[in-house]
LOVEXVO-5729 format. One line per 4 residues: their letters; for each residue x, y, z of C-alpha. Coordinates in nm, 4 decimals, decimal comma. Layout:
<sites>
A	X Y Z  ...
</sites>
This chain:
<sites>
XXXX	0,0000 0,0000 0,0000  0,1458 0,3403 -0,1073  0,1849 0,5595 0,1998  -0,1010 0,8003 0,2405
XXXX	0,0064 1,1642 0,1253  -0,1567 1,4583 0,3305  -0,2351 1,7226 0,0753  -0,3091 2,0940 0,2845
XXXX	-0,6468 2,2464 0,1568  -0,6259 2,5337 -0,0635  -0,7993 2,7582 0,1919  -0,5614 2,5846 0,4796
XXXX	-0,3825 2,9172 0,6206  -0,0798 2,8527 0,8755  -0,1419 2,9364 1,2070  -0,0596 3,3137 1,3047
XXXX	0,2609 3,3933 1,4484  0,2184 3,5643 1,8176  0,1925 3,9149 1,8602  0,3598 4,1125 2,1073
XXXX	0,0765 4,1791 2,3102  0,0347 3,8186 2,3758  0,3688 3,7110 2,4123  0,3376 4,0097 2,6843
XXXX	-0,0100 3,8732 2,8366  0,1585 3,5009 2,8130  0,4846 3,5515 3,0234  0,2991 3,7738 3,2959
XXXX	0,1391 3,4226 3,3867  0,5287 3,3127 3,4912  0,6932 3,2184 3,7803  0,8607 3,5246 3,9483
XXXX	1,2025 3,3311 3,9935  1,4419 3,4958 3,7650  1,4922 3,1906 3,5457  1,1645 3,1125 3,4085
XXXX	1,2280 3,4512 3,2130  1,5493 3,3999 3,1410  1,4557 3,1134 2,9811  1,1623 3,2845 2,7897
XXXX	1,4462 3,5635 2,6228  1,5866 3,2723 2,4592  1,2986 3,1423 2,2738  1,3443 3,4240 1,9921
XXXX	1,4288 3,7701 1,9649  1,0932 3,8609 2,0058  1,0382 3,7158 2,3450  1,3599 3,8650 2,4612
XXXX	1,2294 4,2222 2,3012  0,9205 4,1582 2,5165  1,0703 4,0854 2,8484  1,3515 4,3336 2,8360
XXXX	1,1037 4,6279 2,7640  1,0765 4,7636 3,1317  0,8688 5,0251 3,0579  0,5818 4,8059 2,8810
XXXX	0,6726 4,4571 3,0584  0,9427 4,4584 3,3629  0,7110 4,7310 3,5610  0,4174 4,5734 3,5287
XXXX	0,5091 4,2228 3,5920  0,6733 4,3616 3,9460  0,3606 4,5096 4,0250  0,0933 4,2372 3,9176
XXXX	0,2834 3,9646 4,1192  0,0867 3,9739 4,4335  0,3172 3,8543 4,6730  0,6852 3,8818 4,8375
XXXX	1,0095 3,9040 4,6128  1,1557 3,6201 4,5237  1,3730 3,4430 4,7976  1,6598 3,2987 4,6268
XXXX	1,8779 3,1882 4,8488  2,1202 3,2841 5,1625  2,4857 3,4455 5,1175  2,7086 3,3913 5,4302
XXXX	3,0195 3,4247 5,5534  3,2816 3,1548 5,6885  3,6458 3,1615 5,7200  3,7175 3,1069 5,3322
XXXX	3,5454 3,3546 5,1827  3,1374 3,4405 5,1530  2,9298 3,1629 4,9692  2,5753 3,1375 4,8835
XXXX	2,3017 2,8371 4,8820  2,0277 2,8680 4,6753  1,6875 2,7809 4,8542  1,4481 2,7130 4,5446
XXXX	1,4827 2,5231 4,1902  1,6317 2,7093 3,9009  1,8708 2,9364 4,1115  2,2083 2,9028 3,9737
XXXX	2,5204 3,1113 3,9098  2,4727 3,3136 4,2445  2,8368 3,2359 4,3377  3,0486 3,4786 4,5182
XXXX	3,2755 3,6807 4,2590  3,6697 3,6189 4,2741  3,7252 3,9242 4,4906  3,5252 3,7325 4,7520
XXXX	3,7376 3,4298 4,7816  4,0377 3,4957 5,0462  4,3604 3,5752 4,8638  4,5481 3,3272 5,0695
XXXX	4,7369 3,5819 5,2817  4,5482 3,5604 5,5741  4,2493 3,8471 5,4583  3,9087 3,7471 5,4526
XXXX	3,6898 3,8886 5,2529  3,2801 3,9646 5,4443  2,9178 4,0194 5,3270  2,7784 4,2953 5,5324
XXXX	2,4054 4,3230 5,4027  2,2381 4,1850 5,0957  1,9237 4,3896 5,0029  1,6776 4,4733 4,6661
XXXX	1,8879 4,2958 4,4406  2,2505 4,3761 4,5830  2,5187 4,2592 4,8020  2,7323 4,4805 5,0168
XXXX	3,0830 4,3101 5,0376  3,4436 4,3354 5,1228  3,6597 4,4256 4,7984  3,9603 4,2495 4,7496
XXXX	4,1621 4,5503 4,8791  4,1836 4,6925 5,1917  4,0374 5,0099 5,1702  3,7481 4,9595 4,9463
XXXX	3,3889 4,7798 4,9652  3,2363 4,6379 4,6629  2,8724 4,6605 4,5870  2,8021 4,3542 4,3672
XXXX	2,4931 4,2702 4,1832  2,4909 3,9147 4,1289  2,2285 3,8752 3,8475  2,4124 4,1732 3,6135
XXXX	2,7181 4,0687 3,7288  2,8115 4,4115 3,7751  3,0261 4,5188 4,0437  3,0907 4,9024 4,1677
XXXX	3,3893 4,9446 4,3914  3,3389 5,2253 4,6641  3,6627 5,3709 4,8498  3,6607 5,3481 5,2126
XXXX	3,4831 5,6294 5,4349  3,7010 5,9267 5,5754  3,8756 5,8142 5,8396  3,9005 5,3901 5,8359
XXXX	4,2181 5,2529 5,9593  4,3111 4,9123 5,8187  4,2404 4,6120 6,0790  4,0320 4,7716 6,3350
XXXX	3,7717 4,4576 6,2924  3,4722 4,4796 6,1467  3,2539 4,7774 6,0379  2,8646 4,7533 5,9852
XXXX	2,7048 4,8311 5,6605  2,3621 4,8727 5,5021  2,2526 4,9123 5,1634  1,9442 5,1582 5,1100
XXXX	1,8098 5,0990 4,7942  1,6395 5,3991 4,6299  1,4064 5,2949 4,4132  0,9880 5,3472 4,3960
XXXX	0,8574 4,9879 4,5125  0,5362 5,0830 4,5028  0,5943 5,1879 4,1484  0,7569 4,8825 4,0577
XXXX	1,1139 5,0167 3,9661  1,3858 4,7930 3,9375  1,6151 4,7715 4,1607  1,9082 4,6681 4,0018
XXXX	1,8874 4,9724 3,7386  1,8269 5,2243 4,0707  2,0536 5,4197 4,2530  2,1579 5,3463 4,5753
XXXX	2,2976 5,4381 4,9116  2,5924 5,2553 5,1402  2,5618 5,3307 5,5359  2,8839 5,2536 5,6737
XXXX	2,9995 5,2609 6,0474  3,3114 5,2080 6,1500  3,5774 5,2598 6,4700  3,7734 5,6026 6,3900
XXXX	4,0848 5,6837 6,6312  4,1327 5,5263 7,0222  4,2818 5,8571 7,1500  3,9723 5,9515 7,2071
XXXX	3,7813 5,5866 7,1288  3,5444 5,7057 6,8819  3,2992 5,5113 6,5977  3,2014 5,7022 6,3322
XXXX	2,9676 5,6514 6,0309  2,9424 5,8116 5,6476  2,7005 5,7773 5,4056  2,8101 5,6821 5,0134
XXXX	2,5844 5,7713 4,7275  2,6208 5,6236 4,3895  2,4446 5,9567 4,2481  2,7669 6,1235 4,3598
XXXX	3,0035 5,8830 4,4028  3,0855 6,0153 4,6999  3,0847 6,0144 5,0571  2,8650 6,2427 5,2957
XXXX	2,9462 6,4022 5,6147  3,1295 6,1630 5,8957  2,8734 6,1290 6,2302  3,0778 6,0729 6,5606
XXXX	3,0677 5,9082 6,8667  3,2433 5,9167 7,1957  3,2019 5,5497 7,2109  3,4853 5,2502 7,0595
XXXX	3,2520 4,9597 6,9318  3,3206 4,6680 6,6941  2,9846 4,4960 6,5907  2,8230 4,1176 6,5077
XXXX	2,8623 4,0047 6,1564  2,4503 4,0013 6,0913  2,1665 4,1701 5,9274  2,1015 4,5225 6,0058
XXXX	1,7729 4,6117 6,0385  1,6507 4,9056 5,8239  1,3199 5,1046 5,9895  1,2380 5,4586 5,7577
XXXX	1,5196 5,6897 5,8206  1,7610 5,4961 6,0706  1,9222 5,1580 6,0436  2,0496 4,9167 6,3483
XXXX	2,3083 4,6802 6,4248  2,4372 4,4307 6,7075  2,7437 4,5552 6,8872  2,9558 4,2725 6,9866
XXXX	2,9119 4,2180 7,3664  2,5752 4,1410 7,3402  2,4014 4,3913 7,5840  2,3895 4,7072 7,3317
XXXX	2,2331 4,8273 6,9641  2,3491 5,0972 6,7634  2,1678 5,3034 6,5214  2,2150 5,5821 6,2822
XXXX	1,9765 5,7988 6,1965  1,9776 5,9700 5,8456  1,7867 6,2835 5,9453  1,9905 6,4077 6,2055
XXXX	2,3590 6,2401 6,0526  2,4185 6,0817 6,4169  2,4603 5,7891 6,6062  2,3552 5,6346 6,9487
XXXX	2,3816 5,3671 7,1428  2,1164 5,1681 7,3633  2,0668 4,8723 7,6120  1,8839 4,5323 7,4714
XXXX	1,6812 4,4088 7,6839  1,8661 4,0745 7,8001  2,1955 3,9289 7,7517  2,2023 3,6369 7,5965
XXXX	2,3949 3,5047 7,2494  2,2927 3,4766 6,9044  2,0455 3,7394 6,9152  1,9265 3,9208 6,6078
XXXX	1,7619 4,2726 6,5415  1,4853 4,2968 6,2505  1,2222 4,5643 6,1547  0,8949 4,4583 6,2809
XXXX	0,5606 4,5014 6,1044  0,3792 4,7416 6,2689  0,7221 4,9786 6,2396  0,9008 4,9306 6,5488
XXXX	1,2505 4,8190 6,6086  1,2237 4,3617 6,6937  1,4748 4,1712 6,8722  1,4894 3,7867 6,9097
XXXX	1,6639 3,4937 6,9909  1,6683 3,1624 7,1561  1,6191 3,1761 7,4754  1,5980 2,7334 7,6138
XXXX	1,4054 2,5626 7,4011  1,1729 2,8519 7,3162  1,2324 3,1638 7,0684  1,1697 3,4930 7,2654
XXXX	1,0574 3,7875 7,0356  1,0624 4,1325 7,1800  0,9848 4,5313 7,0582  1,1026 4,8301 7,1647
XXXX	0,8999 5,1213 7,2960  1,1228 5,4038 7,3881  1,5133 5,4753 7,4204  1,6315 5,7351 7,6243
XXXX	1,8909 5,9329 7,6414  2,1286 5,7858 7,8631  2,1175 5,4739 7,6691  1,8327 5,2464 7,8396
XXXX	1,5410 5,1503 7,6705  1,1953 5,0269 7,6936  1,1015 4,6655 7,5490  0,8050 4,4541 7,5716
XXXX	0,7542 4,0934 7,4860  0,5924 4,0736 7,1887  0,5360 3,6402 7,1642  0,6965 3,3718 7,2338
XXXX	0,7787 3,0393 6,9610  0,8608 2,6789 7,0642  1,0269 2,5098 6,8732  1,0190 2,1235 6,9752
XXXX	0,8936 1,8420 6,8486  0,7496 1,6850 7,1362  0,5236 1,8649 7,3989  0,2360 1,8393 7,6122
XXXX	-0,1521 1,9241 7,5098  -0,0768 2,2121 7,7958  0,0325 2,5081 7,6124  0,3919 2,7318 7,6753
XXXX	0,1280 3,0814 7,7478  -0,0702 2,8486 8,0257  0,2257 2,7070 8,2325  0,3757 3,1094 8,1982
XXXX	0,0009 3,1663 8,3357  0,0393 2,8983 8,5874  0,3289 3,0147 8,7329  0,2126 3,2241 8,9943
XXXX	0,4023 3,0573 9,3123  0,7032 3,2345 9,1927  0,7645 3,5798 9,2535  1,0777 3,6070 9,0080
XXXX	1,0612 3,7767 8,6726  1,4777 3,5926 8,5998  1,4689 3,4798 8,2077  1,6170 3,2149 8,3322
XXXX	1,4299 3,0513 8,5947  1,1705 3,0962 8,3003  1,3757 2,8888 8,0537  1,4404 2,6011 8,3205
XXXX	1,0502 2,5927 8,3990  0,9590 2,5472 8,0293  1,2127 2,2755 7,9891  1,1193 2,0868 8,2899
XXXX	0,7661 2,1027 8,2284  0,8067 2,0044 7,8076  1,0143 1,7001 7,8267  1,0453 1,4079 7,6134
XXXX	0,7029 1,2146 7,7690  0,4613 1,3907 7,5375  0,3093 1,3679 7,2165  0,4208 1,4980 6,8639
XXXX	0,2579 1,7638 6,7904  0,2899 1,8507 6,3780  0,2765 2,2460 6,3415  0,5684 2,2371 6,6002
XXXX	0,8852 2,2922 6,3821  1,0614 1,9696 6,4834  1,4219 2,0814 6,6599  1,5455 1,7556 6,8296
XXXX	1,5476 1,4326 6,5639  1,6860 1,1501 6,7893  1,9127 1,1015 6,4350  2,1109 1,4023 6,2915
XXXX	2,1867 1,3691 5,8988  2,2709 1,6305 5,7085  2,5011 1,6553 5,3199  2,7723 1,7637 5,5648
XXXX	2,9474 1,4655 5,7373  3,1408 1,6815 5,9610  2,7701 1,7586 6,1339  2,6660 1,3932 6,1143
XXXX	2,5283 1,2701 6,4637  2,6028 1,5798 6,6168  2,3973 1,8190 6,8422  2,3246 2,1435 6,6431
XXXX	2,2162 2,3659 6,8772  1,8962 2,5879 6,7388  1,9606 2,9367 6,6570  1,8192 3,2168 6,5360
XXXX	2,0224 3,3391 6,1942  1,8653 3,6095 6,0470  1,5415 3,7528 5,9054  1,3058 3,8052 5,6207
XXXX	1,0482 4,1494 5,6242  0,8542 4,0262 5,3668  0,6621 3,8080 5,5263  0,7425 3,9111 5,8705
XXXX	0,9711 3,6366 5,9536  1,2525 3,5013 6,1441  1,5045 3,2221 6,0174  1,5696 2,9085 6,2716
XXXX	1,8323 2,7089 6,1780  1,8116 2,3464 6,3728  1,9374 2,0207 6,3171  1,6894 1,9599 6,0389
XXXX	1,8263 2,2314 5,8236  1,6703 2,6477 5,7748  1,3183 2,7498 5,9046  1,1720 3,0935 5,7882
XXXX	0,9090 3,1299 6,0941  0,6233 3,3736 6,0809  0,6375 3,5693 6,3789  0,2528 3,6651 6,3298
XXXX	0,1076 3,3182 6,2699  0,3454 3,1046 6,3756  0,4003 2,9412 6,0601  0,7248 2,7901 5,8934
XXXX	0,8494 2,6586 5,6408  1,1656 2,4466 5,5258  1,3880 2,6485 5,3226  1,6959 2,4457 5,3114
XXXX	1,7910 2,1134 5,4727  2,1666 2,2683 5,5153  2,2904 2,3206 5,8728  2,6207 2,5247 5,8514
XXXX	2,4868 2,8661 5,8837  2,5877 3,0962 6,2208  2,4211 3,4126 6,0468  2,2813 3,4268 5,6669
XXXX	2,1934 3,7314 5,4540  1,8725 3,6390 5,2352  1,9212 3,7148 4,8960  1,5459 3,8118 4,7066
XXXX	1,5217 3,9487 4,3405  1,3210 3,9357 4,0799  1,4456 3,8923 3,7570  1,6241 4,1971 3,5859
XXXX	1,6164 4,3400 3,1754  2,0262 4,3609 3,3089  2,0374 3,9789 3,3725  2,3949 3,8528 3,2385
XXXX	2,3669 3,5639 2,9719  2,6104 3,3574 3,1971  2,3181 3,3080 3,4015  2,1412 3,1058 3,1219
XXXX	2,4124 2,9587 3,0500  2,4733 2,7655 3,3883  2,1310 2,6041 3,3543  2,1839 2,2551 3,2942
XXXX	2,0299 2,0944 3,0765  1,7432 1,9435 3,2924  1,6789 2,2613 3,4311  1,6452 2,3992 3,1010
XXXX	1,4063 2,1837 2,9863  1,1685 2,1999 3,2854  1,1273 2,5061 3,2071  1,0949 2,5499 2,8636
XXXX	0,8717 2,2699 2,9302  0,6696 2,4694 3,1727  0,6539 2,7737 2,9490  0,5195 2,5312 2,6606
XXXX	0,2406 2,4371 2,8621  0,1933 2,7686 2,9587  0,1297 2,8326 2,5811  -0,1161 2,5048 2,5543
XXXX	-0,3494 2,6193 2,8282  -0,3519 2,9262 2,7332  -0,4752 2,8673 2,3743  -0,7031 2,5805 2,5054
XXXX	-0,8738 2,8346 2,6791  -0,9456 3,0780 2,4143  -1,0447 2,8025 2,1728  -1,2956 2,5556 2,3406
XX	-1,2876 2,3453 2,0283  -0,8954 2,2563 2,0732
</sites>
């Protein structure tokens, strides 16, 4: 039998080819993780006309995404140099540049804030700091502020991006600011504090203190006008306030380790930590001006697997024998009363595993104490770190969620970005294959539903 020959109809027209404005419509039905448009730009040129017109698409798909940024993954620091773990599928090439990695002479090289898109660094030199955009690749090296002497341990810096969220402008193509404090001379111990511009290129006016400090290597927290960080010690906070080009210090309200500061919801300044077996979050109410300051407890998290039906708030309640307010005595009650006789209880996240794996072998069967590692404002969230891996806790609902099953953090800097019209092409080019595919695959059933829809007979 002579194979059967398919002859088109005369009247048989091929299918049209897809205008811009649905291209446009199509991909604002994407994934906000960078790499599903990546991936789109290299379908043809124009796709990649489409998604790299910010005006007509990169706006508007920023502000019709109704939810958070992106989360990424974490950069942190350790004694070789800052690396970064991605927390979601697709995020690749986020690597450190090579003026991260320590030189071999001894330096080390330290992330001091990762915000909008950006990563405040070390440069490879001594007096400089490098502002690094890891999507565009592009790196802006900032001099050091008046004043910095060369190995007076670590500094604290911000980045204050200065873009219009609310109007959807991108970050990475905005200009920025770099708050940077830092110990000036001992004779008299002073720590002062500039403020860079990248519309200027140039520093502003240095703010004093009669006061020597060094500070923690964590997230500053960022509230309007004035941002905070953890002075080393444990017992103190420091701010700077843009307004008034000064700084102060104040009192936290308990001294205890691996504590963290974080802008709160409702605007005020948070401050949390484990405290037992429990996460204590408090807020601040006033400071005054010889350094003390008000705080309140705002809640209170557990984070063990096993405990009693009776709740953490009614043994607190309960306790009314005792006339002592010590943290403490607190800490020991809670422990003896939630012990291991009681029963699992599943919206608890689960701290203790009677086994410890992890994909690090030094950590294997080893007691990881929980701690509290840094934060995320959008939700309002804290990240736990226990011997099951990275916990981003809601500090309104109580909710978590797993974000990594990696255990070597001691502080993290969450990286969250949408994707940018500056992206570098090495970033679609460190896709592997697979990953590739799934999401070309996804975008070609994208296409299929969508046409299904607007033709019922399909």
């Amino acid at each position: 039998m002579p194979p059967v020959q398919i002859v088109a109809a005369k009247d048989d027209v091929p299918p049209p080819y897809l205008t811009d404005n649905v291209v446009h419509n199509l991909l604002l039905c994407l994934a906000p993780e960078p790499a599903y448009l990546a991936v789109a730009t290299a379908v043809s040129t124009k796709w990649r006309s489409v998604v790299h017109s910010e005006a007509c698409f990169g706006r508007r798909f920023r502000l019709d995404y109704d939810g958070p940024t992106p989360l990424l993954g974490f950069f942190s620091n350790n004694a070789a140099g800052p690396f970064f773990t991605a927390t979601g599928a697709g995020v690749v090439g986020l690597a450190p540049p090579e003026e991260a990695v320590s030189a071999g002479d001894g330096s080390v090289q330290h992330i001091y804030d990762a915000r909008h898109g950006r990563v405040l660094m070390d440069g490879r030199e001594d007096k400089e700091l490098l502002v690094w955009d890891p999507l565009s690749r592009r790196k802006d090296f900032i001099p050091m502020p008046p004043g910095y002497f060369v190995g007076e341990g670590y500094g604290g810096g911000a980045l204050i991006c200065e873009a219009d969220h609310d109007a959807g402008d991108d970050c990475h193509a905005a200009p920025y600011r770099v708050v940077f404090v830092y110990c000036g001379s001992d004779r008299p111990p002073t720590t002062m504090a500039s403020v860079y511009s990248s519309r200027t290129n140039t520093w502003g006016p240095v703010a004093t203190m009669d006061a020597r400090v060094t500070f923690e290597l964590k997230q500053p927290a960022v509230l309007d006008y004035t941002v905070y960080w953890l002075v080393n010690g444990r017992t103190q906070i420091i701010e700077f306030e843009f307004d008034t080009n000064s700084l102060a210090l104040f009192r936290t309200p308990v001294d205890l380790p691996d504590f963290v500061v974080f802008p709160m919801e409702d605007g005020r300044l948070g401050y949390t930590g484990m405290m037992g077996p429990i996460i204590r979050v408090f807020a601040i109410e006033d400071i005054y001006e010889d350094g003390d300051a008000t705080w309140t407890k705002v809640t209170t998290l557990h984070l063990d697997a096993m405990r009693t039906s009776q709740s953490y708030q009614q043994v607190l309640d309960s306790d009314t024998d005792s006339d002592s307010d010590d943290e403490e005595e607190v800490v020991l009650l809670l422990a003896h009363q939630f012990g291991p006789k009681a029963k699992k209880d599943s919206k608890i996240i689960p701290s203790h595993p009677p086994t410890i794996k992890s994909d690090n072998d030094e950590y294997n069967h080893v007691v990881i104490r929980p701690r509290v590692i840094g934060f995320i404002e959008d939700p309002n969230s804290i990240l736990v770190r226990t011997e099951l891996g990275v916990f981003m806790v809601d500090i309104e609902s109580n909710e978590y969620e797993q974000l990594s099953q990696r255990i070597y953090f001691t502080t993290v800097y969450p990286y969250e970005s949408f994707y940018t019209t500056g992206i570098n092409l090495s970033y679609l080019f460190s896709l592997t294959k697979q990953q590739y595919f799934s999401f070309a695959y996804r975008l070609i059933k994208l296409l299929i539903n969508t046409f299904r829809k607007k033709s019922p007979s399909y």
